[in-house]
N, C-alpha and C positions, 0 to 999 in steps of 0.2 A: 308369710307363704313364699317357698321359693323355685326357682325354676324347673323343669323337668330335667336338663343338662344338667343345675348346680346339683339336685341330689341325687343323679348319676355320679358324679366325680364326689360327693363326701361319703356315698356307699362304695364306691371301689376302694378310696382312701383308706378302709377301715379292712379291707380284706385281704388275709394272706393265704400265700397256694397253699393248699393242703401236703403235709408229708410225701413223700413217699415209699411205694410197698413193693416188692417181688412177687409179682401171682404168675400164674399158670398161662402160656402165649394166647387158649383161647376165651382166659377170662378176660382180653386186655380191649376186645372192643367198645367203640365208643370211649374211649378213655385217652388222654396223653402222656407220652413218650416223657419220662423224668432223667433218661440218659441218652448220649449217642449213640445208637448201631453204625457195629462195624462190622464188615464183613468176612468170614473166616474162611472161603474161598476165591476163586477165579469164578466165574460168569459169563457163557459156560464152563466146565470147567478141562474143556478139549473141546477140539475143532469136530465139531458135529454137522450132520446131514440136516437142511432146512426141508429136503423135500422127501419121497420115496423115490429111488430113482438106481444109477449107479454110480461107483465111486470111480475113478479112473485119473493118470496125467491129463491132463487139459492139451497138451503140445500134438497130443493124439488126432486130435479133428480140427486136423490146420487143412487136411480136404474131408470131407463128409459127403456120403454118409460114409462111416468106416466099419468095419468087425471089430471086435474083440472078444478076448478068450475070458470067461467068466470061472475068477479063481476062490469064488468064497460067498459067502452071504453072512449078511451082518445085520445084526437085531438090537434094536433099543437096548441098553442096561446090558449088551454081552460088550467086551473092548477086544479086537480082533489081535491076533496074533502074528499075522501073515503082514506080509508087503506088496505093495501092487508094481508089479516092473512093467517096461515099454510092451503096450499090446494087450497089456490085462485091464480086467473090472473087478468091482466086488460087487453084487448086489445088496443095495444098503435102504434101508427102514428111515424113516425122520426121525431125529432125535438122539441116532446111532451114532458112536465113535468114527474119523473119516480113519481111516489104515494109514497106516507109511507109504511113502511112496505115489499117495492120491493127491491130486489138489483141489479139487471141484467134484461137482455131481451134475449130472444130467436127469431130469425128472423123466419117468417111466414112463410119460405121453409122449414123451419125443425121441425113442427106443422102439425098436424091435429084434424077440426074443424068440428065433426058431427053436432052441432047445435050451436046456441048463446050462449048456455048456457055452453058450454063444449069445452074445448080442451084438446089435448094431445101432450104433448111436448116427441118429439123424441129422441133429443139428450140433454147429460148431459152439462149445463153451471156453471162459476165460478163467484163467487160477482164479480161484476163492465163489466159483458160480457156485448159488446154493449151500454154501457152507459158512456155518456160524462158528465165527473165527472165535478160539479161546481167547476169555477176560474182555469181549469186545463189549458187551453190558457192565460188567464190576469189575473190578480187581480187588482181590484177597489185601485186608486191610484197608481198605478206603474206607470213610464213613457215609454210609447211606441213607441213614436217616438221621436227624439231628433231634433233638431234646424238645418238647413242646409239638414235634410232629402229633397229629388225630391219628389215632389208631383205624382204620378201616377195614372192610376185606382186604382189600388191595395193599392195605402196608401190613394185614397179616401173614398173607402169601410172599411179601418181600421178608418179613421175620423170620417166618419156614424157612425160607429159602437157605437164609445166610446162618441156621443152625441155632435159632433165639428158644429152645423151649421153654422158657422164662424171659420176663421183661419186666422193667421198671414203669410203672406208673406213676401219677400222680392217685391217690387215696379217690374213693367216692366220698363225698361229705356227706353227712345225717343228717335231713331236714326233717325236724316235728311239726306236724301240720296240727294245730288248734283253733277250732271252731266256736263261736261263742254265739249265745242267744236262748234264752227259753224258750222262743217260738217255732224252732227248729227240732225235728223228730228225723230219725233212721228213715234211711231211701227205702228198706222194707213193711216200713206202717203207712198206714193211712193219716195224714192230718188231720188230728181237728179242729176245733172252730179255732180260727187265729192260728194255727201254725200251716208252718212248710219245708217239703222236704231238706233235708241238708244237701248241697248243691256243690258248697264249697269246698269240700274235704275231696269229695270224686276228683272235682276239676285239677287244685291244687297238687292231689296225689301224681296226675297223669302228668302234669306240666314239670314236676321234680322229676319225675320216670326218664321226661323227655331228655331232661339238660345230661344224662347219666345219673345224677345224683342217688340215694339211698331216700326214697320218702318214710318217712315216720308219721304213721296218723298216732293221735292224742286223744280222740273221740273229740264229744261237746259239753263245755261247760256254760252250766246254767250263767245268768247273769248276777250270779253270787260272789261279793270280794273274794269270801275266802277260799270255794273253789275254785274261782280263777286264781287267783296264787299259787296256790295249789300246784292247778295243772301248770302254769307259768313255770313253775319251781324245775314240776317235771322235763318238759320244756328243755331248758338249760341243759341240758345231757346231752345235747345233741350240739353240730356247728352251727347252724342256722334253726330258728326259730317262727316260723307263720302262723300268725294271729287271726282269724280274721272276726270282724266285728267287734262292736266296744270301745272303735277309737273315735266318734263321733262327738257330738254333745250336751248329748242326752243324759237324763236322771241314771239312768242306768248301765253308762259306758264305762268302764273302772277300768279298762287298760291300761290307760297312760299311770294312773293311780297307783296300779299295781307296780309299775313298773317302776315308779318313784321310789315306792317303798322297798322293793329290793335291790337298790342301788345302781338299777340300771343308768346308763350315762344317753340323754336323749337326743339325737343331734338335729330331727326336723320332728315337725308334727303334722302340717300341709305342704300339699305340693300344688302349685298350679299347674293341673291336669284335669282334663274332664273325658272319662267319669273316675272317680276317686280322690278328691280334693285330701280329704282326714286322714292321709300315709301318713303312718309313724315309723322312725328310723330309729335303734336305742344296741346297746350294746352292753351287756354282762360277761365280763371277764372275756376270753376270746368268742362267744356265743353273740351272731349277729341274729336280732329282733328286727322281723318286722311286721308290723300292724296295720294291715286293710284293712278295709271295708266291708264292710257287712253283705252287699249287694254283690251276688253273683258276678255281673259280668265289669264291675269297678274293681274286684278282689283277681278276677285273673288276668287283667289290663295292667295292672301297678304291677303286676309277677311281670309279667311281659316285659313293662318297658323299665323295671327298676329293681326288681329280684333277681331275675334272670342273670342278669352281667355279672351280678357279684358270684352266682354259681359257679359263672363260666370261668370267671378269674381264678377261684376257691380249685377248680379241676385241673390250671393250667391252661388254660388258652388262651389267648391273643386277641382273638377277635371274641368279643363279650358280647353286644347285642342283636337282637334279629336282624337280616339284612334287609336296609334300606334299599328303592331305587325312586326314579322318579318315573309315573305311569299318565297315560293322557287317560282322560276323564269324559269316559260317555255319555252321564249322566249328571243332571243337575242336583245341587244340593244347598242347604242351607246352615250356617254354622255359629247361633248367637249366641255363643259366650266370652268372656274374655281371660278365657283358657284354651290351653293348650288340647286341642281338641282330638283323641283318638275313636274316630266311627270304624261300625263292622263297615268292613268292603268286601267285595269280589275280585281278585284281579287275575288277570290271565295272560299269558304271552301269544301274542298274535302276529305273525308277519312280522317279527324282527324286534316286535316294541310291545311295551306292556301297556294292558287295558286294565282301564278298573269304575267301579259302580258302586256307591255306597250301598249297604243294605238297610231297607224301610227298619227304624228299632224306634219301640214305646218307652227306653231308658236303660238305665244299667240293671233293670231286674230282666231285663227282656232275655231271656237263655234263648231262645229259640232263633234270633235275628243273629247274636256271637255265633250261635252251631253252624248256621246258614251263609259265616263268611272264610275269609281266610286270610286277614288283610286289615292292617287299621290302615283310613286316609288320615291322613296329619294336616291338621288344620290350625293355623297360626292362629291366636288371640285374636290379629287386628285384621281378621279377613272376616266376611260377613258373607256373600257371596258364592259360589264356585258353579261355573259354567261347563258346559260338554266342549271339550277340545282344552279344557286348560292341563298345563302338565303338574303333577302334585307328587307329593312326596308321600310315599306308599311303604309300612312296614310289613313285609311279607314274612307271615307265621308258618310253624311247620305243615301245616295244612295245605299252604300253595303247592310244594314242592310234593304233598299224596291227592294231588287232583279236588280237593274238597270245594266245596264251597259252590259249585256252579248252576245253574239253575238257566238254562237258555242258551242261547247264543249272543254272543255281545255285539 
């Protein structure tokens, strides 16, 4: 059996980033940058109006208030013609080209306009007041974003910007989600005696959704060799492969089995983690396998802390697993195993610092106590213990960051 950390580092070892593809700028969210942008103007691309206001020499209101003779009006997306000499304005729009001959603007609150033809500027401005100097954000040819950048809104609107209608990605990888168990029936029927719904497949689906990946459901195979091979075989079509159930050992767990026989290469079989001890790690031809737990909330815990990463590499990223911090601890709890212990929690940011609260769970079938957190506490082997006020080390799921999980006041 081996550590949580060692089979982190033998499942990254084993992962390569996926190719990459040219799609469409707005298929490219959630995804990372497989090249560097550069940019194919100036930013802005002229000296522009920051306010509404007018355009004028600045040298004008060395006493204030003064006149001036109002020679033009200037609108967003028009580029003026005219020049502003000693004595004139333009009335000019935000966003607007500045004319010749201006070097600042004065905003329209601190102006008055007896007619079209005349204003008077009230307070004294300095060259460049109000105006957004050409190329003072980019310059035409710099690189602005680098390779491995997260595609977001925010760096699709910098894409736009710099004329990307296409970009480089890294690929979405194919994950096949297969479910195993005869006692397991469709979330549409009713169970009966001895079965229950399939729980896994839902879960597993939404958790590949989340990393960007491509999910692939498999359906359920009975606990039959040879349609689990079968489906296994099937499987293999895809980059990644999720098992879940069958890697236990029981009469009737044939994964590991399977996977012998088709020449998978196996590199763990347990991990010390609790809940999900019987993780299997295996690999055919570039197709990474792996095989959880049977138990609802041990199958989306091992994706958490040991699937997840290798997705994240597989897409191009850097940072691979959920972020860590450390949270003080309201509530009391107790942790006897001598595993690496992942409880549902609560945690929340409060005044500066993060809180967190185990949630009451009857074990890894418990789905209801997982919905109700947002947060594993990490609980070392050789702790037994944990007090209100101690500080612990908290993985915060996507759930922290959509408000989930709260239930009171902490």
């Amino acid at each position: 059996m081996i550590s949580v950390a060692r089979a982190i580092e033998i499942v990254l070892s084993h992962v390569r980033v996926a190719p990459a593809e040219c799609i469409p700028l707005l298929q490219a969210m959630h995804r990372v940058l497989a090249e560097n942008i550069f940019s194919d103007i100036d930013m802005p691309p002229f000296d522009k109006a920051s306010m509404d206001g007018y355009a004028f020499r600045s040298a004008a209101t060395a006493s204030v208030p003064v006149n001036l003779r109002v020679v033009g009006t200037i609108a967003a997306g028009v580029f003026p013609r005219f020049e502003i000499g000693s004595g004139q304005a333009a009335k000019i729009m935000t966003g607007a080209p500045l004319p010749a001959g201006a070097d600042c603007v004065q905003m329209v609150e601190k102006t008055e306009s007896e007619s079209a033809e005349q204003v008077q500027i009230l307070e004294a401005v300095v060259p460049g007041q109000h105006v957004a100097k050409q190329g003072e954000v980019l310059r035409a040819d710099t690189c602005v974003l680098k390779a491995g950048s997260y595609v977001s809104p925010q760096t699709l609107a910098l894409l736009a910007t710099v004329g990307h209608e296409e970009v480089s990605t890294y690929k979405r990888p194919r994950v096949g989600i297969l479910v195993t168990g005869d006692e397991l029936v469709d979330v549409s029927e009713n169970p009966g005696p001895g079965q229950i719904r399939n729980s896994n497949a839902a879960a597993l689906f939404a958790q590949v959704r989340e990393t960007g990946a491509q999910a692939i459901p498999l359906g359920i195979a009975s606990d039959d060799l040879q349609e689990l091979a079968s489906k296994i075989r099937e499987g293999l079509a895809n980059d990644m492969l999720l098992v879940t159930g069958g890697v236990s050992m029981g009469e009737f767990d044939f994964v590991e089995q399977v996977l012998t026989e088709i020449g998978a290469e196996i590199f763990f079989k347990k991990v010390n983690i609790k809940p999900g001890k019987p993780a299997v790690f295996a690999k055919v031809g570039e197709t990474l396998i792996f095989g959880l737990p049977g138990n609802p909330v041990s199958a989306s815990t091992v994706f958490e802390v040991i699937a997840r990463p290798a997705l994240r590499k597989m897409m191009g990223f850097t940072q691979f697993g959920n972020v860590k911090v450390e949270a003080k601890l309201t509530e009391a709890f107790k942790s006897k195993t001598r595993r690496e212990n992942y409880l549902p929690g609560q945690a929340a940011w409060r005044d500066g610092t993060f809180l967190v609260r185990p949630v009451v769970s009857k074990g890894s079938a418990d789905v209801r106590a997982h919905a109700l957190s947002n947060c594993y506490l990490l609980a070392p082997p050789e702790t037994d213990n944990f007090e209100p006020g101690l500080q612990i080390e908290v993985m915060l799921r996507s759930d922290f960051w959509c408000g989930n999980g709260f239930e009171g006041e902490f």
